[in-house]
C-alpha positions in Angstrom: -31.4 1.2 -19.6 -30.9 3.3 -16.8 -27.3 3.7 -15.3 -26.6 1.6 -12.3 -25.5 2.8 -8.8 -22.0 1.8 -7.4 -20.9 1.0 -4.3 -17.0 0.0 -3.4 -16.9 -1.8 0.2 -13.7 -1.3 0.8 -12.4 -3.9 3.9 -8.9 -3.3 4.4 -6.5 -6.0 4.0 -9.3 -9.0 4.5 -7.7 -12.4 2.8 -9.1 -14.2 0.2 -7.5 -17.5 2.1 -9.6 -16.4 5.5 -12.4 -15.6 3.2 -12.2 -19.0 1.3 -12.2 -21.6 4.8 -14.8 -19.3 6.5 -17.4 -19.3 3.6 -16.7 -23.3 3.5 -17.2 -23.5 7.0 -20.1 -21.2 6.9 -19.2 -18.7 9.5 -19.9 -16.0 6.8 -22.9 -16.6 4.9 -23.6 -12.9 3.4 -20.6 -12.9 2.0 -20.8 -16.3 0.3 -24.2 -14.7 -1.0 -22.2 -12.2 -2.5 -19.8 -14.3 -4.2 -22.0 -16.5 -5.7 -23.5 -13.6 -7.3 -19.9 -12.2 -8.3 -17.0 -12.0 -10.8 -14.4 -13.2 -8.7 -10.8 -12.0 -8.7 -7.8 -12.3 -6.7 -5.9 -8.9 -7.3 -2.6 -8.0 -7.3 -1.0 -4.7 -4.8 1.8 -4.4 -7.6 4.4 -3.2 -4.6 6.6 -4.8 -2.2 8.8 -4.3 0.6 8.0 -0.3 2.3 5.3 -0.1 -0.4 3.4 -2.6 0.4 1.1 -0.6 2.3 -2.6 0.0 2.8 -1.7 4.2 2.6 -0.1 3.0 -0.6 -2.4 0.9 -2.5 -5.6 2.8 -1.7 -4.6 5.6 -3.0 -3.8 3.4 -6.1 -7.5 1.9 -6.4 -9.0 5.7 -6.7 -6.4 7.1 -8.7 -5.4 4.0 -11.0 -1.9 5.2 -10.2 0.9 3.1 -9.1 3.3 4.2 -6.1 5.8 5.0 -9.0 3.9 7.8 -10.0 1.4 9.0 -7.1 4.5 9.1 -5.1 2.6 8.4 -1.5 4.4 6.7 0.7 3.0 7.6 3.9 -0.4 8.1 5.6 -1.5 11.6 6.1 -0.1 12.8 2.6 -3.2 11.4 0.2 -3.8 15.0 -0.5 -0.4 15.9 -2.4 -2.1 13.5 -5.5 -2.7 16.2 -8.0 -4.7 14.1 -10.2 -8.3 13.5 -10.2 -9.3 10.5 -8.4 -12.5 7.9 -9.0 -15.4 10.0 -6.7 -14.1 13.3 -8.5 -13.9 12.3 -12.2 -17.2 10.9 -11.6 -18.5 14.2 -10.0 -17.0 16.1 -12.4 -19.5 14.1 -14.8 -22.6 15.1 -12.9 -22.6 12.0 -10.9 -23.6 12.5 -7.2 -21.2 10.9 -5.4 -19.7 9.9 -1.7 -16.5 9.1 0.2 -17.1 7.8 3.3 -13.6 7.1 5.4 -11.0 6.1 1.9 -7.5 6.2 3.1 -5.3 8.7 1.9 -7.6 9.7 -0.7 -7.0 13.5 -2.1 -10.8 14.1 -1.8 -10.4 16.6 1.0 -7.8 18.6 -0.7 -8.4 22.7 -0.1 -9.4 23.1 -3.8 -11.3 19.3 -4.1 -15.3 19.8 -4.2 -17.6 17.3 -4.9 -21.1 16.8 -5.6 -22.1 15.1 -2.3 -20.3 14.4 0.7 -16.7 13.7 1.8 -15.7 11.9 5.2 -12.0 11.9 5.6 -9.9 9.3 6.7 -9.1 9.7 10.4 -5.4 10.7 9.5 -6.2 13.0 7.0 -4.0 16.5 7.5 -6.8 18.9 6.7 -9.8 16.8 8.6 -12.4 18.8 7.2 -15.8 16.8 6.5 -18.5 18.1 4.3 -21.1 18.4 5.1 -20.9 20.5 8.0 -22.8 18.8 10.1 -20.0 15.8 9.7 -18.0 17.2 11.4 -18.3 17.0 15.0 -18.6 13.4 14.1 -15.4 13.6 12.4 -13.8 15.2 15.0 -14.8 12.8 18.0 -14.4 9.6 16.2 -11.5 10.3 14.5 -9.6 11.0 17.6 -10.9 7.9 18.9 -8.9 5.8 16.0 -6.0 7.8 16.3 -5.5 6.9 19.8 -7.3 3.4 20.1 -4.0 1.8 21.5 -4.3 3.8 24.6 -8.0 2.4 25.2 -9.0 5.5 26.7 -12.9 6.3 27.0 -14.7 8.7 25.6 -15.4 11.5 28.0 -18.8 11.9 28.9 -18.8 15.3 26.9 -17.8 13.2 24.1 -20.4 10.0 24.7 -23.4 12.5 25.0 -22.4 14.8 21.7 -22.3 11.3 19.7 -24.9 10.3 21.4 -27.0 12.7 20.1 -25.8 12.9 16.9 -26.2 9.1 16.1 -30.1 9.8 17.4 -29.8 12.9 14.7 -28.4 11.4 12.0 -29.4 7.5 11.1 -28.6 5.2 14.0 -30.5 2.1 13.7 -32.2 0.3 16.1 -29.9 -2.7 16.0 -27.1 -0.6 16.3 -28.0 0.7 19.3 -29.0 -2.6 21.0 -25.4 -4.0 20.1 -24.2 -0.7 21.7 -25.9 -1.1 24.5 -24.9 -5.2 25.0 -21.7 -4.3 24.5 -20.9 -2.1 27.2 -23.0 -4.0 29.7 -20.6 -7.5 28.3 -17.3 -5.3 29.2 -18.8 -4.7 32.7 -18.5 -8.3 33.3 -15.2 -9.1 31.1 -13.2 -5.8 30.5 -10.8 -7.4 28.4 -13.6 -8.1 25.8 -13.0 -4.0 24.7 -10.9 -5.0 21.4 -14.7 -5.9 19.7 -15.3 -2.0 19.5 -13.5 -1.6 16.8 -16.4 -4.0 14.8 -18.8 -1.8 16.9 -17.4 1.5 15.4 -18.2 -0.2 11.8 -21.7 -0.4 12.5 -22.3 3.3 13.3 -20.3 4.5 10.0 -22.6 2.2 8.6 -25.3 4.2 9.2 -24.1 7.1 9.3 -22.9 6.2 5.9 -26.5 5.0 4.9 -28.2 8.1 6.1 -25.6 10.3 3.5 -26.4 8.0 0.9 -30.3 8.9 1.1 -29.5 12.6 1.6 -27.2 12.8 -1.4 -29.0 10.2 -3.5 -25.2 8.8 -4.4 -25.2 6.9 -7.9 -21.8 5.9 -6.6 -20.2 5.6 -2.9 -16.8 4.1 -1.0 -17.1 2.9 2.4 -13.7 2.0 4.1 -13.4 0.1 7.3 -9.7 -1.0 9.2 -11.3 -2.9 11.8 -10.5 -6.6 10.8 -7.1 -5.4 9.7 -6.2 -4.2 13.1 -7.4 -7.4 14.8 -5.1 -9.9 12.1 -1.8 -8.0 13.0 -2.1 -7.9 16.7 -4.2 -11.4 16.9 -3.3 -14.0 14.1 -1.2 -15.6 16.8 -4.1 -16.2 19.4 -6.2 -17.8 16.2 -3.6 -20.5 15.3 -0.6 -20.5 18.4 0.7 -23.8 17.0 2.1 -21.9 14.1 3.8 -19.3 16.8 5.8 -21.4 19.1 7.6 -19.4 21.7 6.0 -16.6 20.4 2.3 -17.7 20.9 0.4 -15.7 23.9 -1.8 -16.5 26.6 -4.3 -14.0 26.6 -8.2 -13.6 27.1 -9.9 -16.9 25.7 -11.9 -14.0 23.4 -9.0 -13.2 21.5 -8.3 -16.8 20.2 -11.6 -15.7 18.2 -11.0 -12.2 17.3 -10.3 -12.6 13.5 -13.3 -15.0 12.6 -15.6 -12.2 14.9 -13.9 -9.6 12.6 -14.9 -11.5 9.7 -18.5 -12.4 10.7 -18.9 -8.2 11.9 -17.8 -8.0 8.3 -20.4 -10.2 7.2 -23.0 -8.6 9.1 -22.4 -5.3 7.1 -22.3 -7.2 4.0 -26.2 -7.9 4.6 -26.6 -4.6 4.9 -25.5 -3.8 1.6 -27.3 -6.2 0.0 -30.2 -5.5 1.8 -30.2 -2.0 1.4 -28.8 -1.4 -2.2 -30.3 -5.2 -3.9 -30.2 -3.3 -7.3 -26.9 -1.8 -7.0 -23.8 -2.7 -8.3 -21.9 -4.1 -5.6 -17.5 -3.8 -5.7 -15.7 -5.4 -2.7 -12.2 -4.9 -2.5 -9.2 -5.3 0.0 -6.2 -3.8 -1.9 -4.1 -6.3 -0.4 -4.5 -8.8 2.8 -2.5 -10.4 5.5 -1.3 -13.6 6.2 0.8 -15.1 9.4 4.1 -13.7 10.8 6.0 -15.8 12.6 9.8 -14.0 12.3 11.1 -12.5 14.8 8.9 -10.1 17.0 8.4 -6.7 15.7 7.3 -4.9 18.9 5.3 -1.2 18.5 5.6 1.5 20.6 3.6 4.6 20.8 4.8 8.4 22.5 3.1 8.7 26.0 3.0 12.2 25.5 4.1 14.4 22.5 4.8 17.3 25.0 7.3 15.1 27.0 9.0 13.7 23.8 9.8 16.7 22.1 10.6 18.4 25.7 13.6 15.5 26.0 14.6 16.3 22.2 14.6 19.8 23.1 12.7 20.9 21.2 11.2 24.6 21.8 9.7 25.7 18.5 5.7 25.2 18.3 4.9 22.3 16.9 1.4 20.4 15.9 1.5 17.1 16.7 -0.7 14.4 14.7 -0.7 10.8 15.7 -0.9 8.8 12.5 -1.8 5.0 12.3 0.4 2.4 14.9 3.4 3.7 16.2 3.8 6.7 13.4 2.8 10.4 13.8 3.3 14.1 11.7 4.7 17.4 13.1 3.5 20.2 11.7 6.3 22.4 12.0 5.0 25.1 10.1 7.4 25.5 7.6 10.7 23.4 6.1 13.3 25.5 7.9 11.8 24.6 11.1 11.0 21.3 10.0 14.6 20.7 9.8 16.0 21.6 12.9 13.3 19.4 14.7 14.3 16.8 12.2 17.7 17.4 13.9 16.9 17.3 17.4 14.8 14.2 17.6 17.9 12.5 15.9 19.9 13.6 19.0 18.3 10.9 21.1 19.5 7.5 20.9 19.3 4.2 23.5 22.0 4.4 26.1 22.5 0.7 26.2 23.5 0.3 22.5 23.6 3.6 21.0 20.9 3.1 17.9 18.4 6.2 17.3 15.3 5.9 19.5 13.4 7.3 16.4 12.8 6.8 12.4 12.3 10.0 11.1 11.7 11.4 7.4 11.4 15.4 6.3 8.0 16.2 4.8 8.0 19.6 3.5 7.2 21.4 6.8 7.1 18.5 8.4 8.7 15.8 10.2 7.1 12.3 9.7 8.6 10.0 12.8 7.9 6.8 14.6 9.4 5.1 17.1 11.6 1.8 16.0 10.6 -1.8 16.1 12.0 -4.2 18.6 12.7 -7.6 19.3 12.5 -7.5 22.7 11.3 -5.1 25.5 13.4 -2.7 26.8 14.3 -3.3 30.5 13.1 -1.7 33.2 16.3 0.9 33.6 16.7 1.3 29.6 17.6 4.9 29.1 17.4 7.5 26.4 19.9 10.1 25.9 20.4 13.1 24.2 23.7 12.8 22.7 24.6 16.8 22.2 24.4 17.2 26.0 24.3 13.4 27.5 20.9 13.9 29.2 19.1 10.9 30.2 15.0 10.1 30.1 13.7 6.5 31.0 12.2 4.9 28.2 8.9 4.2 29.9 8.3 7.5 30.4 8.2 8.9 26.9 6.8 5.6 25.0 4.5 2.8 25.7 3.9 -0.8 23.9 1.2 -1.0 21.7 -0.8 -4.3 22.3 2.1 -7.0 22.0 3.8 -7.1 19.2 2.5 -8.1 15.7 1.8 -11.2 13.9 -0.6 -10.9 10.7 1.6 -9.5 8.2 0.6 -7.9 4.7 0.4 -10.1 1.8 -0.1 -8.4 -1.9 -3.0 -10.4 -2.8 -6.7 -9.1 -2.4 -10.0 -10.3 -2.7 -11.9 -8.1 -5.4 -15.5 -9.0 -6.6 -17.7 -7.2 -8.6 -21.2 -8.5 -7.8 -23.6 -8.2 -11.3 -25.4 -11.1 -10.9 -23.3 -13.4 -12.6 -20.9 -16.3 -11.0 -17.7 -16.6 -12.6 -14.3 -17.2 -10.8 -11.3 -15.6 -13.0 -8.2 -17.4 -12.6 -5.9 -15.2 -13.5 -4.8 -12.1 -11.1 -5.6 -8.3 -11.7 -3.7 -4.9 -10.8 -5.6 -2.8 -8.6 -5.3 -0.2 -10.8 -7.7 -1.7 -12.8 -10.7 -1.0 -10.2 -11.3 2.6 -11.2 -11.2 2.2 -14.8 -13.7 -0.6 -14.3 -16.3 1.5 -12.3 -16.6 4.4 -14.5 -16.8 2.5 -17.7 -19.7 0.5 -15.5 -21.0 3.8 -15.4 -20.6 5.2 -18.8 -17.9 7.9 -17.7 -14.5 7.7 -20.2 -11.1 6.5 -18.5 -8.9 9.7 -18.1 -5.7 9.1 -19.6 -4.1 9.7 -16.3 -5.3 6.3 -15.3 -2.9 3.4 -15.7 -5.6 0.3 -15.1 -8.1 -1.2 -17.6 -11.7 -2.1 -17.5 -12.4 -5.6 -16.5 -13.4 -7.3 -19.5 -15.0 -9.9 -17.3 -17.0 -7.4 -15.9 -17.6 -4.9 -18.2 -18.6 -7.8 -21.2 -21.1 -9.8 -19.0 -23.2 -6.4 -17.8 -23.2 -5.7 -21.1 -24.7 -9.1 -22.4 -27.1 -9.0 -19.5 -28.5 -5.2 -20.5 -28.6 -6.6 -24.2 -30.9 -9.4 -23.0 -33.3 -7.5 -21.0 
């Protein structure tokens, strides 16, 4: 029997409750394909609190290591993992392998090499893409994510150089019509630019697909945030009843945005089942969302890393990287200067009430900061100051709000279904960390010890029964 090929679809953060009422509505129809033709689990994150986190619990699924002991608490630091995660154990086997977009993955590590091809994350530290030619993709799109909440365009020197390497490298025909309709919808309703997040899924897609021919994968991740992004800033345009006070009036699209996400989602399900029907199919969320309806946690972003660090008074040369939301790393170049920047972004604090503009942790060399959550907008005349030396900066002019304030928030449940051409729902929950172990015993690679999980009996014993029949 020869060895199947694996692919993990890895949606961030979709719920199984969303997934449940739209496949009984039938709003999703490739994925109810999929599940009829799935073990079905609900899985468990295993963290709460700070660690329930998508930069937390992905790097759990390819590792098989809880938080406890991968130790990574925050985007950006994936690479610190020392052990050998799922892609590399199996390409350290001889298996040809991909990672297109896992978060916080240590694939792109200096000394990492695998046999095939590596797209980081967008908040990756190192940002290097093999193959080469990746990499001005890399580059432009990344960049785009990182600073999505400023909705600024590509510059045309940008548009023309992906341009041309979509036309390159795999863009399909459909892609580039729903490229095109989009842009000339915006041109009559602007505030309709929120669905290019879906739109940025369908060119990894093939982008993603292309690699997979090149490379001839026998297994492959593919990681998309899109869907995620629109249930935290969104949930309360889908169901305002549940908000109250806190329910928004905003453009009649948005009341829609999370079923869209979902049906986007669906659309790339067909793809994989159109385009690998033999394969071995793993969809996974880590965890999900569900409604928030406390009390508003509002998001703010730096206008300008120059101008922040210029009121913190800060001189030493310092890298900024803008990580997911409000967060973002400075590479300070080593721990000595880490900590005096540390320092001097602590100075500033708001002038009305005197509480720390900033949250800020040391990382090594470097300082890992974000601006604080509020309840309410500042006013118009808030103020920042500087205690050492009592200088004063508006507010607005060093941070801006980041599309409302939030309103899915994360749940540790997940959708996981391995699709072997069997229907069975399981009705008990599994860890996460049981994913890995499961896929390389599907593929006939031994569990390193390192790895905490287990194979999925459910899985593992009905492919088994089903290659013992034929």
């Amino acid at each position: 029997m020869a060895t199947p090929r694996v692919f993990l679809i890895e949606f961030n953060e979709l719920s199984p409750v969303l997934l449940d009422e739209f496949m009984r509505e039938g709003a999703i129809p490739n994925f109810r394909r999929f599940w009829e033709d799935s073990v079905v689990f609900v899985s468990d994150a295993g963290e709460t609190g700070g660690a329930l986190q998508p930069w937390v619990q992905w790097p759990s699924v390819h590792s098989s290591l809880p938080y406890a002991e991968h130790g990574v608490y925050r985007l950006g630091d994936g690479a610190t993992v020392s052990k050998d995660q799922l892609a590399a154990v199996l390409s350290n086997a001889g298996f040809r392998v991909g990672a297109f977009g896992s978060m916080n993955t240590n694939y792109g590590r200096a000394d990492a090499h695998l046999n095939g091809y590596f797209l980081p994350d967008p908040w990756d530290k190192r940002g290097k893409a093999v193959p080469d030619w990746l990499q001005p993709y890399y580059d432009i799109t990344s960049e785009q994510v990182k600073e999505s909440t400023r909705r600024e365009p590509l510059t045309a020197k940008q548009a023309v150089a992906l341009a041309a390497f979509m036309v390159k490298h795999g863009i399909s025909a459909d892609t580039a019509r729903s490229v095109a309709r989009q842009l000339v919808q915006e041109r009559k309703n602007p505030q309709i630019k929120w669905r290019r997040a879906s739109l940025f899924d369908r060119l990894q897609y093939d982008v993603f697909r292309k690699l997979n021919a090149q490379y001839d994968v026998q297994f492959a991740s593919f990681f998309s945030n899109s869907t995620a992004h629109y249930q935290h800033f969104y949930w309360r345009y889908m169901e305002p009843e549940r908000f109250g006070a806190q329910a928004a009036d905003g453009d009649a699209s948005l009341r829609e945005a999370i079923r869209y996400g979902y049906q986007a989602m669906d659309a790339l399900i067909e793809r994989f089942l159109s385009d690998y029907p033999d394969a071995i199919l793993v969809f996974a969320t880590a965890l999900s969302q569900e409604a928030y309806t406390g009390p508003k946690a509002l998001m703010y972003k730096a206008n300008d890393y120059d101008t922040l660090l210029k009121a913190a008074n800060v001189s030493a040369r310092v890298e900024p990287k803008p990580v997911m939301a409000e967060q973002f790393h400075l590479e300070c170049g080593d721990a000595q200067t880490a900590q005096s920047v540390l320092e001097r972004l602590n100075d500033l604090q708001f002038a009305s009430d005197g509480k720390p503009l900033l949250q800020t942790h040391l990382n090594g060399s470097a300082v890992f900061g974000g601006c604080k959550h509020y309840e309410e907008e500042p006013r118009e005349d808030d103020f920042i100051v500087r205690k050492s030396d009592g200088a004063r900066f508006p507010f607005r002019d060093l941070f801006y709000l980041v599309d409302g304030h939030r309103s899915g928030v994360h749940n540790p449940d997940g959708a996981l279904w391995f699709r072997i051409g069997r229907h069975q729902i399981v009705d008990r929950k599994v860890s996460i960390l049981d994913i890995a172990p499961t896929i390389l015993t599907l593929l006939g690679v031994p569990v390193p010890a390192h790895m905490r999980g287990a194979p999925l009996p459910e899985v593992t014993g009905a492919v088994r029964e089903k290659e013992a029949v034929a």
